[in-house]
Backbone as XML, in Angstrom:
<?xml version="1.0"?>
<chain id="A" units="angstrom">
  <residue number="1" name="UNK">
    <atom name="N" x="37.986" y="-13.341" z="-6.743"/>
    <atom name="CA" x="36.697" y="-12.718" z="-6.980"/>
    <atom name="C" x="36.824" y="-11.230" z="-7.288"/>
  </residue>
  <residue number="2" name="UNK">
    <atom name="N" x="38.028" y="-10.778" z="-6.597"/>
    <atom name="CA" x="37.802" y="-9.232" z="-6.919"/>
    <atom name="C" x="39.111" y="-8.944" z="-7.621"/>
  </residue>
  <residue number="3" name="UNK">
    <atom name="N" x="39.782" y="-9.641" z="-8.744"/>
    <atom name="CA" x="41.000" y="-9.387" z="-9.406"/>
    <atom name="C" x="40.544" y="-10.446" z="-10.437"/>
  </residue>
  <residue number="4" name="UNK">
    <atom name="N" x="41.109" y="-10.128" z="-11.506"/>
    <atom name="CA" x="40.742" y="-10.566" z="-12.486"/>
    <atom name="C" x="42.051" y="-10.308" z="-13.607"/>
  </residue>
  <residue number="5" name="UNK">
    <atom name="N" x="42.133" y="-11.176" z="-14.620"/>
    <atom name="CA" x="43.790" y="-11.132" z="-15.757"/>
    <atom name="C" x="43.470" y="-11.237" z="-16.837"/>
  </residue>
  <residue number="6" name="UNK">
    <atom name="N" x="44.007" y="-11.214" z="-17.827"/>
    <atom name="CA" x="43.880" y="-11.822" z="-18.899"/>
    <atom name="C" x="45.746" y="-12.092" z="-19.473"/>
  </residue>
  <residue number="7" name="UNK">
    <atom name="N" x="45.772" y="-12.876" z="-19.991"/>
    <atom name="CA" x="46.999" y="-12.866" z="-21.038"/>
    <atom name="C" x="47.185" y="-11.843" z="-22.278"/>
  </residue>
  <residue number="8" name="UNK">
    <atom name="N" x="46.348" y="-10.686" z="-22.410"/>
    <atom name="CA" x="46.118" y="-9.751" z="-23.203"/>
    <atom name="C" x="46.645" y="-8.649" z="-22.358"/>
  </residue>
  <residue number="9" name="UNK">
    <atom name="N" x="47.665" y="-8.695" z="-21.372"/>
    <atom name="CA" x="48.127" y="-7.510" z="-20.971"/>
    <atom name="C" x="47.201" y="-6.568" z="-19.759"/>
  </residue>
  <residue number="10" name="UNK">
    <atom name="N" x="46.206" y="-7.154" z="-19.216"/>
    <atom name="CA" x="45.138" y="-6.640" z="-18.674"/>
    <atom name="C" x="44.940" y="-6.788" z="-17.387"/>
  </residue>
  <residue number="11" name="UNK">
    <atom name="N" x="44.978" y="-5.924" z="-16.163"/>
    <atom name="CA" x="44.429" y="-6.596" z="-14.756"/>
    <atom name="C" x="43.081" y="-5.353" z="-14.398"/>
  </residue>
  <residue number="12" name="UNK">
    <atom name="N" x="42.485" y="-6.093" z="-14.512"/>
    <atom name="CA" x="41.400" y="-5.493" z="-13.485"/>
    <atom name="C" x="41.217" y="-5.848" z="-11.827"/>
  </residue>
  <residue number="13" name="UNK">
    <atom name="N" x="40.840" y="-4.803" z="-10.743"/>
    <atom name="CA" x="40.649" y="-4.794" z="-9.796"/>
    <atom name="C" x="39.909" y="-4.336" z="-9.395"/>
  </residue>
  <residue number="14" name="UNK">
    <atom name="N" x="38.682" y="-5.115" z="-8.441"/>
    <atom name="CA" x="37.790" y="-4.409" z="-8.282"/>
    <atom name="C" x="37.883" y="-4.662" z="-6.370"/>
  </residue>
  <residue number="15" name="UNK">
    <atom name="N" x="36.968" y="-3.359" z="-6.094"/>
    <atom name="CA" x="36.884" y="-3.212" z="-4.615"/>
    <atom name="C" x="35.343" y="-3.184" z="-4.263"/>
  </residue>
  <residue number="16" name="UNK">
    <atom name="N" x="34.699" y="-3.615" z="-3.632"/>
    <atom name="CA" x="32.949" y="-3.885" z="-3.045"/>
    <atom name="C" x="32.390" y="-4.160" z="-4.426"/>
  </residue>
  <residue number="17" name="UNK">
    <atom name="N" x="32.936" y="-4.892" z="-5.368"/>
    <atom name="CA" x="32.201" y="-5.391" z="-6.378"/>
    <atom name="C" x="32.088" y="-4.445" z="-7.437"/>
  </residue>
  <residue number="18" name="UNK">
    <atom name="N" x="32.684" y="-3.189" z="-7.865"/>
    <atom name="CA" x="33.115" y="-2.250" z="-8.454"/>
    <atom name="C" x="34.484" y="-1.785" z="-8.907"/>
  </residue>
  <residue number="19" name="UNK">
    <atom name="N" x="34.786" y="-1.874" z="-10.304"/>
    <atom name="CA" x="36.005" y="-2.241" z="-10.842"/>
    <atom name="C" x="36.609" y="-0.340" z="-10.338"/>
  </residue>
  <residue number="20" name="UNK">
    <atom name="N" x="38.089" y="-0.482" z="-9.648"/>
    <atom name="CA" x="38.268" y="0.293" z="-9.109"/>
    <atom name="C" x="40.031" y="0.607" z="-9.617"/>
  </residue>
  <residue number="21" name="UNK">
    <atom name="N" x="40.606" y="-0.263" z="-10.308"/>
    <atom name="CA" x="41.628" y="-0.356" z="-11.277"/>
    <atom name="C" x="42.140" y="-0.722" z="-11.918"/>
  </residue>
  <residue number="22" name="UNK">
    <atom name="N" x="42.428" y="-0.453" z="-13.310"/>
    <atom name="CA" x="42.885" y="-0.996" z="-14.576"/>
    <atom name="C" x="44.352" y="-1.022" z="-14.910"/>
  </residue>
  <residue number="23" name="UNK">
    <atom name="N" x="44.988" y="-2.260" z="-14.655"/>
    <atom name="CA" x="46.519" y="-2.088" z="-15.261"/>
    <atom name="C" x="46.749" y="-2.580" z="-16.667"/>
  </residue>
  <residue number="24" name="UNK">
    <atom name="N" x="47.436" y="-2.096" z="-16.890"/>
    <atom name="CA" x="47.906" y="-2.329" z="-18.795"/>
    <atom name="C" x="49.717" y="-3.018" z="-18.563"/>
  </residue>
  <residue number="25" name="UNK">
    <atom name="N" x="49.940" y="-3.957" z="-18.884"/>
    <atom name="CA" x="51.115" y="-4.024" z="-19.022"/>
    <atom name="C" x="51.819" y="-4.441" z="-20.561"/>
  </residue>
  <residue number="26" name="UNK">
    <atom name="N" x="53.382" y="-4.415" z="-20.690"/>
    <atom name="CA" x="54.095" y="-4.502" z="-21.719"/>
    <atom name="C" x="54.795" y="-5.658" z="-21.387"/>
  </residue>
  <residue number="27" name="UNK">
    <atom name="N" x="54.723" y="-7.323" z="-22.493"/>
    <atom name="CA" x="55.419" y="-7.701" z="-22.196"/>
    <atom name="C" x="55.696" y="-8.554" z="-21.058"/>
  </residue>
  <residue number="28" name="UNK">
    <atom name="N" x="54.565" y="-8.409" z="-20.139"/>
    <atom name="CA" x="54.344" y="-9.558" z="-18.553"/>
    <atom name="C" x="54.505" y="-10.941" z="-18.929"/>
  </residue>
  <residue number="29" name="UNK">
    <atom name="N" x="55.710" y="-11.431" z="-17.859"/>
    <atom name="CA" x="55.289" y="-12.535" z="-18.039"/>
    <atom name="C" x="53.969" y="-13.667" z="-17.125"/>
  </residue>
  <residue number="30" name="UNK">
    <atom name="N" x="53.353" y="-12.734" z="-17.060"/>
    <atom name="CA" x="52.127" y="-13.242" z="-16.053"/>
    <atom name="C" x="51.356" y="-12.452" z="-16.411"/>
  </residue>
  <residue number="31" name="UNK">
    <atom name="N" x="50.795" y="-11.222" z="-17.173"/>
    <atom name="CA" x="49.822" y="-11.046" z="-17.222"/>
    <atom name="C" x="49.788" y="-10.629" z="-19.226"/>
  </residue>
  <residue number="32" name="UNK">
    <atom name="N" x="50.793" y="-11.106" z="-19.723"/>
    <atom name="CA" x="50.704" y="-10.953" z="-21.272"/>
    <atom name="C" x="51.066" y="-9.434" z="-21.535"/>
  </residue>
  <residue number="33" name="UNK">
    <atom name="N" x="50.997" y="-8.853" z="-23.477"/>
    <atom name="CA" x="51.282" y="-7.944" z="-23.437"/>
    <atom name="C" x="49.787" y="-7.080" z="-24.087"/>
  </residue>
  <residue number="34" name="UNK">
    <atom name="N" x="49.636" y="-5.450" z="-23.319"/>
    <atom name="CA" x="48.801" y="-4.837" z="-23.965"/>
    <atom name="C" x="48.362" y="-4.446" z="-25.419"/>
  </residue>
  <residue number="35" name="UNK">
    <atom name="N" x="47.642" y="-4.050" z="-26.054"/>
    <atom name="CA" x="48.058" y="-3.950" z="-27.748"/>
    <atom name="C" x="47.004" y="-3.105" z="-27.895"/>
  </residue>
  <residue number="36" name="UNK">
    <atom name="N" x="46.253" y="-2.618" z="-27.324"/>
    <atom name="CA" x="45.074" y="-1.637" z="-27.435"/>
    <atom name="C" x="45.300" y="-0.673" z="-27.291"/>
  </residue>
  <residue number="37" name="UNK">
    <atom name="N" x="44.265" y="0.469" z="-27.194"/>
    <atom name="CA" x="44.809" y="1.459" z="-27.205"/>
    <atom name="C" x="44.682" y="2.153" z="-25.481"/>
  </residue>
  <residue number="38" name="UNK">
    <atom name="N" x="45.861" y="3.296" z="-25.296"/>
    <atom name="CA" x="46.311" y="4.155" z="-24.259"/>
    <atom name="C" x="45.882" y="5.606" z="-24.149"/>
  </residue>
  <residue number="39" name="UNK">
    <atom name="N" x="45.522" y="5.748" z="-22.685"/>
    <atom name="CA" x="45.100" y="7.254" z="-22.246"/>
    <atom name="C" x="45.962" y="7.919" z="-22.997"/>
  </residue>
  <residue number="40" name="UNK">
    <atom name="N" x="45.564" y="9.514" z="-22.995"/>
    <atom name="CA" x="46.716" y="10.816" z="-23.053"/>
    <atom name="C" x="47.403" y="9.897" z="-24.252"/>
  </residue>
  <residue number="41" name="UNK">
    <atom name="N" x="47.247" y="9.420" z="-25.221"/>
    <atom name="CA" x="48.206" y="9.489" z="-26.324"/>
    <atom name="C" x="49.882" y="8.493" z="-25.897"/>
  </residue>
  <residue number="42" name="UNK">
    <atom name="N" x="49.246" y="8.016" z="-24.494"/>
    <atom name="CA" x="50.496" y="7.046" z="-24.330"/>
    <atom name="C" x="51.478" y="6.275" z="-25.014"/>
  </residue>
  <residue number="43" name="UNK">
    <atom name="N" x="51.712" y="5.694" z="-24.915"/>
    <atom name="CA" x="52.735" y="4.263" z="-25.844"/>
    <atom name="C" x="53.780" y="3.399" z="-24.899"/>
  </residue>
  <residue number="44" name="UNK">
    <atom name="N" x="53.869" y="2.318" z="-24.721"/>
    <atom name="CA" x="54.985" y="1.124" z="-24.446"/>
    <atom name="C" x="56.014" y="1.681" z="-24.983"/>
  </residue>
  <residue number="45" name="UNK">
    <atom name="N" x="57.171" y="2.139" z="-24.593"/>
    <atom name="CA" x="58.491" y="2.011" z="-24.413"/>
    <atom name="C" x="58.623" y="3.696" z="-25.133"/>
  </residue>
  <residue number="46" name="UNK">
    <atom name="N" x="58.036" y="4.384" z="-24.973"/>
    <atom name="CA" x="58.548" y="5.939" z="-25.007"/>
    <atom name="C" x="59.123" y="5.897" z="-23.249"/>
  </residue>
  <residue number="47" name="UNK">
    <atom name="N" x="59.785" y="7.083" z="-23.664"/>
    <atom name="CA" x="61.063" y="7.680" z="-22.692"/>
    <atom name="C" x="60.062" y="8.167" z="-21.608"/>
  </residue>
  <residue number="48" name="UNK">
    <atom name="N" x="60.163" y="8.156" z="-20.324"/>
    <atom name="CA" x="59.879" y="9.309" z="-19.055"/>
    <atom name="C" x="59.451" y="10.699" z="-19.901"/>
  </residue>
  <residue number="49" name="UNK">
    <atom name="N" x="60.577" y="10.920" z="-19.978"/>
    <atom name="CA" x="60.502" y="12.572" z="-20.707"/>
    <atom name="C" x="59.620" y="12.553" z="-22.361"/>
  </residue>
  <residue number="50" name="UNK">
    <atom name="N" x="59.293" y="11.960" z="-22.391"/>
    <atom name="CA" x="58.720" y="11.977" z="-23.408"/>
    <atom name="C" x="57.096" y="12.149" z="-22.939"/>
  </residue>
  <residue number="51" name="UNK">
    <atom name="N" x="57.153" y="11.108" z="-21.973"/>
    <atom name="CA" x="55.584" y="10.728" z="-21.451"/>
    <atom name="C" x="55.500" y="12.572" z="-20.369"/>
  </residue>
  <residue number="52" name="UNK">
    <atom name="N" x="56.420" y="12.828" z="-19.906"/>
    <atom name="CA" x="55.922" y="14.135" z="-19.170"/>
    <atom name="C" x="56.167" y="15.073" z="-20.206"/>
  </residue>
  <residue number="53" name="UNK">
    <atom name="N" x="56.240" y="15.126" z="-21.181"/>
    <atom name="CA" x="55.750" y="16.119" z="-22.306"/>
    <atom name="C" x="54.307" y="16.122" z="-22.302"/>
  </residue>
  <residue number="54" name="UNK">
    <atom name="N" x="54.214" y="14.664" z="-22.707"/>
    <atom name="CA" x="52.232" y="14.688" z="-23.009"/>
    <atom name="C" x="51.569" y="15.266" z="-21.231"/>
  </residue>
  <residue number="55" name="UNK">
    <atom name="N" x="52.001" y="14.638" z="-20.308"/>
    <atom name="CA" x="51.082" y="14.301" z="-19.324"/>
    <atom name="C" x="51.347" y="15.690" z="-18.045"/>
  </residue>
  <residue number="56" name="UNK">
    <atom name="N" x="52.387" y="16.097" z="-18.463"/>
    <atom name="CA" x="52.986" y="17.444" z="-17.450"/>
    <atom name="C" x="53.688" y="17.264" z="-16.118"/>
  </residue>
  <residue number="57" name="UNK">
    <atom name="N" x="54.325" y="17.564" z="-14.982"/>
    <atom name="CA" x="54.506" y="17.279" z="-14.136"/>
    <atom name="C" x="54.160" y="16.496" z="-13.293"/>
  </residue>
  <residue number="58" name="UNK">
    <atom name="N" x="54.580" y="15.120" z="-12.658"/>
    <atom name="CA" x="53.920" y="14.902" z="-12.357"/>
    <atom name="C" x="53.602" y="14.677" z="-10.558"/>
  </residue>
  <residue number="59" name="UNK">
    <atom name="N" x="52.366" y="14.262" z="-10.199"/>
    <atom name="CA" x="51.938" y="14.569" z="-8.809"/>
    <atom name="C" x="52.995" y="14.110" z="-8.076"/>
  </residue>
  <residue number="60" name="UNK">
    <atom name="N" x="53.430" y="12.842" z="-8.163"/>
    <atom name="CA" x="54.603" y="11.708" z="-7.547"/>
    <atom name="C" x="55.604" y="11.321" z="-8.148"/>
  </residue>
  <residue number="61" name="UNK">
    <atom name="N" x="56.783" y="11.228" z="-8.060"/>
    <atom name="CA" x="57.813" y="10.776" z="-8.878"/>
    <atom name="C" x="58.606" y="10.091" z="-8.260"/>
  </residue>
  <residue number="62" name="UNK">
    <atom name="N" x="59.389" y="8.959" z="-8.364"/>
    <atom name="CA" x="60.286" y="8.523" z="-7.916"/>
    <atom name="C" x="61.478" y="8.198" z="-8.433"/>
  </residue>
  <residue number="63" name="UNK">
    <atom name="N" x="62.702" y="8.115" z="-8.061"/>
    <atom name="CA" x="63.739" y="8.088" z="-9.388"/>
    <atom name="C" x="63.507" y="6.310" z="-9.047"/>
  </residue>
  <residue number="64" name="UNK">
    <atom name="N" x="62.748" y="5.433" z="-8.949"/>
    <atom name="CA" x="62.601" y="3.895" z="-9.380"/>
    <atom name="C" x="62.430" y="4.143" z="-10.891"/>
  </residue>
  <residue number="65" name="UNK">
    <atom name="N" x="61.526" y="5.009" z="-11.009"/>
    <atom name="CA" x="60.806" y="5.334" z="-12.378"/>
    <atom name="C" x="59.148" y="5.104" z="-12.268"/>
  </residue>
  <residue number="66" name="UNK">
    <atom name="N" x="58.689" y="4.999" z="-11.124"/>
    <atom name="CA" x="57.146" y="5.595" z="-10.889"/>
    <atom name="C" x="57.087" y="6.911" z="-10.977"/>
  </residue>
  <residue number="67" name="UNK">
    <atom name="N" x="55.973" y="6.976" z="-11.213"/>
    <atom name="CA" x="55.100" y="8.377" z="-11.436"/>
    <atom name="C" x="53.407" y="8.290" z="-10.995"/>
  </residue>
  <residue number="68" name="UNK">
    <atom name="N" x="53.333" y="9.327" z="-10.859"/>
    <atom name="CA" x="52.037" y="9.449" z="-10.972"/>
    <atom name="C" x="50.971" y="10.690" z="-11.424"/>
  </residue>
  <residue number="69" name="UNK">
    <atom name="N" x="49.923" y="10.347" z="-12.360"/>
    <atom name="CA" x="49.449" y="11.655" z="-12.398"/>
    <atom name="C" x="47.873" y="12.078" z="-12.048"/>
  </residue>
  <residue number="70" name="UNK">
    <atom name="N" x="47.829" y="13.158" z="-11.347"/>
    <atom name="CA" x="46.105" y="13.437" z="-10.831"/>
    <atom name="C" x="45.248" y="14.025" z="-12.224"/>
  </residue>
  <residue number="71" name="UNK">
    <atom name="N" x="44.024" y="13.336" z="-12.496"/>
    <atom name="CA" x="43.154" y="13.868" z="-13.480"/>
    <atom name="C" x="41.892" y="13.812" z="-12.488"/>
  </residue>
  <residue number="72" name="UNK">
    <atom name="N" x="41.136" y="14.648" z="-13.213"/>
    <atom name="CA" x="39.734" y="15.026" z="-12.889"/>
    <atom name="C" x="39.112" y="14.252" z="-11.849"/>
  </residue>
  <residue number="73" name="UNK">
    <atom name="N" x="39.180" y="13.009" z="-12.959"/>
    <atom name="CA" x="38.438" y="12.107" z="-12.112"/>
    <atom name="C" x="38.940" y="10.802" z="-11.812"/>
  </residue>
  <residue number="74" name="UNK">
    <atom name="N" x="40.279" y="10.249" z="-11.953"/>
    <atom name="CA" x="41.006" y="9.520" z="-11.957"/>
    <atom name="C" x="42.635" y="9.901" z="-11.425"/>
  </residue>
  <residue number="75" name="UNK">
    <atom name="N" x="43.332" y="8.773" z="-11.202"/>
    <atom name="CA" x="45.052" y="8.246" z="-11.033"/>
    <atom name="C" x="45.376" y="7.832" z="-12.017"/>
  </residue>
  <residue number="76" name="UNK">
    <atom name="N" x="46.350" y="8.267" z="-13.136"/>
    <atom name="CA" x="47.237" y="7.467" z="-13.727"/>
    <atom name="C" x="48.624" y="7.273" z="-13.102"/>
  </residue>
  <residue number="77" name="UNK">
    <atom name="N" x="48.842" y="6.152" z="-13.456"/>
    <atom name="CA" x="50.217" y="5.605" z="-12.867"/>
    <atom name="C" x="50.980" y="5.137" z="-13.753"/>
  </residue>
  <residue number="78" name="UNK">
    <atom name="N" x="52.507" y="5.568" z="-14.013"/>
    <atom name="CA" x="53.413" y="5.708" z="-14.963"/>
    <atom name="C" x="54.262" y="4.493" z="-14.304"/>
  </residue>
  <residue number="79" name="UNK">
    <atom name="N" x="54.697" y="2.945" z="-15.105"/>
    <atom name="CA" x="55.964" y="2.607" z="-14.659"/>
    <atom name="C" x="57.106" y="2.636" z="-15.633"/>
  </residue>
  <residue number="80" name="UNK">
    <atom name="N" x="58.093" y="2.762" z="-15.246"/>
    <atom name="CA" x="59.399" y="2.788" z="-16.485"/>
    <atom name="C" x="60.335" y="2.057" z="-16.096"/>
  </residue>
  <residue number="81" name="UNK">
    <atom name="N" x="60.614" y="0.679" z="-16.850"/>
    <atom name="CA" x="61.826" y="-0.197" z="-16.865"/>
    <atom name="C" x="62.821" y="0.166" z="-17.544"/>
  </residue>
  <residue number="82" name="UNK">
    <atom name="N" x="64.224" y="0.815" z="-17.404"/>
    <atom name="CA" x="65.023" y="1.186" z="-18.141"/>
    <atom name="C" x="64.788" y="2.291" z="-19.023"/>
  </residue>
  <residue number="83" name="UNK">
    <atom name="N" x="64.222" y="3.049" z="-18.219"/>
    <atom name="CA" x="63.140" y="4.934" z="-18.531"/>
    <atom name="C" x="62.555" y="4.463" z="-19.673"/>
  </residue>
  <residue number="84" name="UNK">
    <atom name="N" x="61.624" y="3.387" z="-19.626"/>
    <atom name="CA" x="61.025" y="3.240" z="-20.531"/>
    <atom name="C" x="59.336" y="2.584" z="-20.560"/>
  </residue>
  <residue number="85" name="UNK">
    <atom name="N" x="58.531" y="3.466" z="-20.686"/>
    <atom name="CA" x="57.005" y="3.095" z="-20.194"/>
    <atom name="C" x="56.724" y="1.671" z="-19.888"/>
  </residue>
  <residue number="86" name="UNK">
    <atom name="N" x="56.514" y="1.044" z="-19.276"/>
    <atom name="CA" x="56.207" y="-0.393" z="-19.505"/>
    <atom name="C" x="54.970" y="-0.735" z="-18.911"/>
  </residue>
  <residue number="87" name="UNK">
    <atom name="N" x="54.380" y="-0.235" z="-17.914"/>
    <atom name="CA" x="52.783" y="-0.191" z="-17.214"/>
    <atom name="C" x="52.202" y="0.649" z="-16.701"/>
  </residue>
  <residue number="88" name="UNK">
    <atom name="N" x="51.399" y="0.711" z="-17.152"/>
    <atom name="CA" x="50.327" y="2.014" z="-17.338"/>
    <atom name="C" x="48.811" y="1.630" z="-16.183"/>
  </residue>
  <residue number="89" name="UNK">
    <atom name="N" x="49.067" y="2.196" z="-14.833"/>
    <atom name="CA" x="47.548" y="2.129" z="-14.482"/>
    <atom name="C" x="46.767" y="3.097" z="-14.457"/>
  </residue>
  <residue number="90" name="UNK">
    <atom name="N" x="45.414" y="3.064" z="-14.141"/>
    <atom name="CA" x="44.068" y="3.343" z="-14.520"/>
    <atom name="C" x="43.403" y="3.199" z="-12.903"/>
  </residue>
  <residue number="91" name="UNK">
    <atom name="N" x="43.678" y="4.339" z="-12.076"/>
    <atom name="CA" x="42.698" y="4.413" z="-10.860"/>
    <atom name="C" x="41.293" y="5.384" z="-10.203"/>
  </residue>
  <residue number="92" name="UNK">
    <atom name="N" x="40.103" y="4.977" z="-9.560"/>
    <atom name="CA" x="39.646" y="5.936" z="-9.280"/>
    <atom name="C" x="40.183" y="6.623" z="-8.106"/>
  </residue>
  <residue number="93" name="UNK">
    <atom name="N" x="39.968" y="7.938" z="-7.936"/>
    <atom name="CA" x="40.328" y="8.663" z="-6.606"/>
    <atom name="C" x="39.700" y="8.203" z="-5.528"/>
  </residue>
  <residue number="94" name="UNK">
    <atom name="N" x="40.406" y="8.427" z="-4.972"/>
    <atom name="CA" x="39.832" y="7.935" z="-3.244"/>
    <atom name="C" x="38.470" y="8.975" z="-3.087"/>
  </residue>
  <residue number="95" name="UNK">
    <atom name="N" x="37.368" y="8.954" z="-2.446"/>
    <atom name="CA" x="36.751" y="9.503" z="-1.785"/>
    <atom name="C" x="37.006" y="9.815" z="-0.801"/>
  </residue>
  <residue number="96" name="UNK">
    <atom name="N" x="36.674" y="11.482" z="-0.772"/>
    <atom name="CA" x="37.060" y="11.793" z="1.281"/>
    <atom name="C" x="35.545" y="12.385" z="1.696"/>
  </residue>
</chain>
């Protein structure tokens, strides 16, 4: 009820009935591949360093190859398989 897929690369998640995050993936074999278009000028399979050119330092890093970055009003979340973009999420900020 509160997760939702498509084979188009797509997960939505929602929390109290309000969609609360958007994953994009490359290539899933469970959730298909994305083909639409990406925040910040993104792209599937650019480099780490490429993606922190566009996006700047970022808040979280891990050498797995997560990232993360704080915007205004949102979380983006960087993953890299073989330093190479492969899922892209889409979160709201927590409320405090």
């Amino acid at each position: 009820e509160n997760h939702y897929l498509s084979k188009g690369g797509l997960e939505l998640i929602l929390q109290k009935n309000t969609l609360n995050e958007i994953n994009l993936y490359k290539g899933s074999a469970v959730y298909g591949n994305f083909t639409g278009k990406f925040p910040k000028n993104l792209k599937f399979g650019m480099s780490s360093v490429d993606a922190k050119k566009l996006l700047g330092k970022p808040f979280v890093s891990y050498h797995s190859g997560y990232c993360e970055y704080n915007f205004a009003d949102y979380i983006l979340s960087a993953w890299f398989d073989g330093g190479r973009l492969s899922q892209i999420g889409i979160s709201v900020k927590p409320t405090t």
